[in-house]
N, C-alpha and C positions, 0 to 999 in steps of 0.2 A: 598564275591563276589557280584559286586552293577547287581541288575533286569536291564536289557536296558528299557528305558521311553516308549520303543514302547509297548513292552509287558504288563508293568504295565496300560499303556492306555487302549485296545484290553480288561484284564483281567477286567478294572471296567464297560468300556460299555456291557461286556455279563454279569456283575452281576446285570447292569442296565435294559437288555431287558428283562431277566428272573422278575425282580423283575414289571416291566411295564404291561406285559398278564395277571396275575392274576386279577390288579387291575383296566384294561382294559375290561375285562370281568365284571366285576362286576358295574361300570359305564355303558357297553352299554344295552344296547341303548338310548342314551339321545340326538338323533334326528332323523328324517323322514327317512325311509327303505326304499329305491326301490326294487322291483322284477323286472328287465326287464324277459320279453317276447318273442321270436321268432316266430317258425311258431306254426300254432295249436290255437286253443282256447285259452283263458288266463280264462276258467272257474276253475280251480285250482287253478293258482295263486290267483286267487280273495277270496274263499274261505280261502285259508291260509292265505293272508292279516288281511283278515277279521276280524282272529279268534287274529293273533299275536297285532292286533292294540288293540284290547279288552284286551285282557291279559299285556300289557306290554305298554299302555297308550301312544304310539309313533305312529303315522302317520306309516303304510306302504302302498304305493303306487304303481300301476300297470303300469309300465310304455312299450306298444304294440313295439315292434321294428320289424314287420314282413318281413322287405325287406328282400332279396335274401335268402331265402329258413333259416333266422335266424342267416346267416353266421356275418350279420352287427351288430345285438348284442351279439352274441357271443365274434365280436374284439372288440365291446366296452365295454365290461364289464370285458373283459381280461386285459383291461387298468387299468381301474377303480382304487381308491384306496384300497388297500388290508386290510380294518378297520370292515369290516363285513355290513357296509351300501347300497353296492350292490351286489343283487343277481340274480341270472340267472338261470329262471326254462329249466331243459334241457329237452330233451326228445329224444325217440330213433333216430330223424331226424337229432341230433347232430350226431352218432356214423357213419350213413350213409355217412353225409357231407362231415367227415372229412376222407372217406376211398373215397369217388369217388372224391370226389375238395380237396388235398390233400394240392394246393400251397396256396389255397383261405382261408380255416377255421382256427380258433382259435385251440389246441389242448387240447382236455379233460385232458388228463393226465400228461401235464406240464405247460399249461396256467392258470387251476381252479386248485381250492382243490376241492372235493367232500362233501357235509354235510349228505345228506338223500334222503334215495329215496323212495318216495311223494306213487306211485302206476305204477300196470304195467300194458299194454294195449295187454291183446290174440288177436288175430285176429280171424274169423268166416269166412271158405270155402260157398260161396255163390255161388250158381246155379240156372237158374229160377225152375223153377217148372215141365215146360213143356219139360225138359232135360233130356231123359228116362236113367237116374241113380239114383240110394238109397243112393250111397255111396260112400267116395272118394278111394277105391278099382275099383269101376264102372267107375269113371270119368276118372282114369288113362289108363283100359282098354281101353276107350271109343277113350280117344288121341291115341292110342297105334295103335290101328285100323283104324284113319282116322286121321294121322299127317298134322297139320298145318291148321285142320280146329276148331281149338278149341282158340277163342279168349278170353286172360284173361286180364280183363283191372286194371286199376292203378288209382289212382287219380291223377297223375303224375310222369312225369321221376324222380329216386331216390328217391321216396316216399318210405315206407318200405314196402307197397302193391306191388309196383314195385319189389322190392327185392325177398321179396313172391313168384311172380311168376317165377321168373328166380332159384328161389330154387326148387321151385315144376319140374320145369323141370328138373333140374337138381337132385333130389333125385330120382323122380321117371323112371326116361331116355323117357321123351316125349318130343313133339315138339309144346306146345303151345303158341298164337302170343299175342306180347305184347301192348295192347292197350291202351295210356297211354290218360286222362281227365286231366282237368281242375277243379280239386276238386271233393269231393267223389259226391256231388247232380247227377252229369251227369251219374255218374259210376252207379248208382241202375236204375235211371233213364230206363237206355239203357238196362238194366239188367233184367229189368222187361218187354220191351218189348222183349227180345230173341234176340236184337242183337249183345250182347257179351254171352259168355254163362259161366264166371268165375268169382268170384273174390276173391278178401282179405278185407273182408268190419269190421270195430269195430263194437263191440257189440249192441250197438245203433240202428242198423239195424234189427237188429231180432224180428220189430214189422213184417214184409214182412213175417217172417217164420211164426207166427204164424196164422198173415193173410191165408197162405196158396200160396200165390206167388211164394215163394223163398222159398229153400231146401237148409237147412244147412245140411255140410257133413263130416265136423271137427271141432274141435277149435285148435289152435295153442301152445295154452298156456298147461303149464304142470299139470293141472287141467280143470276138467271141468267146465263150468258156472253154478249158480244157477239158473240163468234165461233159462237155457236149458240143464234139467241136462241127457236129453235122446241123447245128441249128444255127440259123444266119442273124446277124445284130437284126435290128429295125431298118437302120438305114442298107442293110442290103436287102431287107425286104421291100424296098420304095417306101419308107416311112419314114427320113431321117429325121422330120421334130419332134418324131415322139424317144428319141433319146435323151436320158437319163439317169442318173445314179444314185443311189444313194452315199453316204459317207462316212467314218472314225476321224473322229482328228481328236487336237488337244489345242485346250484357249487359258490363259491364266486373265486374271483379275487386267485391265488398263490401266496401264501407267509401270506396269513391272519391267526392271530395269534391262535395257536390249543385250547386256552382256551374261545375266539368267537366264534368259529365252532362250540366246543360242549354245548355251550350255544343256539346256533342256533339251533343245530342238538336235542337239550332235547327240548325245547318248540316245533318245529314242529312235533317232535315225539309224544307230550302228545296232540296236534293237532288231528293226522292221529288215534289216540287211538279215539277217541269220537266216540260216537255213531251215530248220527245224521251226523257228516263230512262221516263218511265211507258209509252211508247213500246214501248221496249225490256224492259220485264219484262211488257207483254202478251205478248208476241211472244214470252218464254218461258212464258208459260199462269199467271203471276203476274196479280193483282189488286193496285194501287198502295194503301197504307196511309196510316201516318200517326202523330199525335198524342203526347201527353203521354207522361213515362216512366211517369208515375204508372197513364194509360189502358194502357198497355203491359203493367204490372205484373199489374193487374185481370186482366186478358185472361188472362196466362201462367196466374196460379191457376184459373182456372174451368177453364182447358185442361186441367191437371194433373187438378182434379176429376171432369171427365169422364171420362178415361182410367181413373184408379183408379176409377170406377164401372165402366164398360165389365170391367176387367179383376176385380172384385169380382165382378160378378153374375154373368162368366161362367165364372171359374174359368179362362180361359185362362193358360195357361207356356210359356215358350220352349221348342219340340219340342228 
């Protein structure tokens, strides 16, 4: 019985592709990496550049694409070719994006693969000082008591401070008003003189607490900080759904082939292992990560699921 030409074709191009990844992986990198960049610092990506250009003797490059909130690199690196030469640090701004501009964003979870995720960002309950509460039990009373005079500001609309606040409302059943900035500077800014009296500030901030300015009254994250090991997560406040993090990772284009990924995914891993890197993203209010792309991947959906719950139950839109 003669094989039809179609199938004997089909049968040698997939013993062609399989036998291509292996040896695709083992050639790259044998030219110049980009990282594009969205919103956020590119103090990370520069860093992991840094270290992969040193290790593996190839130019990688930081290439900034901040326009519209990261949505324009996200679609253009979703284009990109699928060879492991462009990569796209994502961060929790992605998860947000694509659950409030739903028509507008690239999607995590079918336009990228996942590699690793870089570190994660807690957030810190920020009060001034002069806000007669010890703790975010007090603060909630405090709204509870005198609804809609309690302003918690954002660095702006769909930021995950933003988000922050419309959870804290919603966990806690208050009514506080959402005052969104123009980047965190204005947000302490205003914070320290008492004319917002909230917010969701990163780590970075907490030289004010020590100052003596500003009263931290949680962290977000499911551990506490080294840098403040006397302030208790949320969930040992009695809050545990209002925990949260933000995030670093790293996505290439879909469809790139799974023996580059975890080429990728094992050098930036033995990257985030160093001591001096993990160093250095405490020291921006980062927590050092880790693991599989697969563990990466897990992560991104639950993040995604949370946020579309967040933004389901509350009914929140971009003002």
């Amino acid at each position: 019985m003669r094989t039809p030409l179609g199938s004997i074709l089909m049968a040698i191009a997939a013993f062609c592709m399989s036998a291509v990844g292996p040896a695709q992986a083992q050639e790259f990198p044998s030219k110049p990496i980009f990282i594009v960049v969205g919103p956020g610092p590119d103090a990370v990506a520069r860093l992991i550049g840094q270290k992969m250009t040193e290790d593996w003797g190839q130019q990688v490059l930081i290439d900034p694409q901040p326009a519209a909130g990261g949505m324009v690199a996200s679609r253009n690196v979703a284009k990109a070719a699928a060879d492991g030469y462009t990569l796209l640090l994502t961060t929790g701004s992605y998860s947000i994006n694509e659950i409030l501009r739903p028509q507008q964003s690239a999607k995590l979870m079918t336009d990228f693969a996942p590699v690793i995720e870089i570190a994660s960002l807690p957030f810190v309950i920020l009060v001034p000082s002069a806000l007669p509460v010890k703790s975010l039990a007090d603060l909630v009373q405090l709204a509870r008591d005198k609804p809609g005079t309690i302003n918690c500001a954002s660095s702006g609309v769909g930021t995950t401070a933003h988000l922050g606040c419309v959870l804290l409302n919603s966990v806690a059943r208050i009514d506080t008003v959402h005052v969104p900035y123009k980047g965190a500077g204005p947000v302490l800014t205003d914070l320290l003189a008492g004319r917002v009296q909230l917010t969701f500030a990163v780590p970075t901030a907490i030289e004010f607490v020590a100052s003596g300015q500003l009263r931290a009254l949680a962290v977000t994250g499911p551990k506490r900080l080294p840098t403040l090991p006397d302030i208790p997560t949320v969930a040992e406040a009695g809050f545990a759904d209002l925990q949260f993090t933000s995030w670093n990772g790293m996505h290439v284009p879909a469809g790139t082939p799974p023996a580059i990924i975890a080429r990728l995914n094992s050098e930036i891993a033995k990257i985030c292992a160093l001591p001096d890197f993990q160093k250095r993203l405490m020291e921006l209010g980062f927590t050092p990560e880790g693991g599989t792309a697969d563990e990466f991947g897990a992560f991104v959906k639950a993040d995604l699921a949370r946020w579309e719950k967040v933004v389901r139950e509350t009914g929140v839109r971009l003002e």
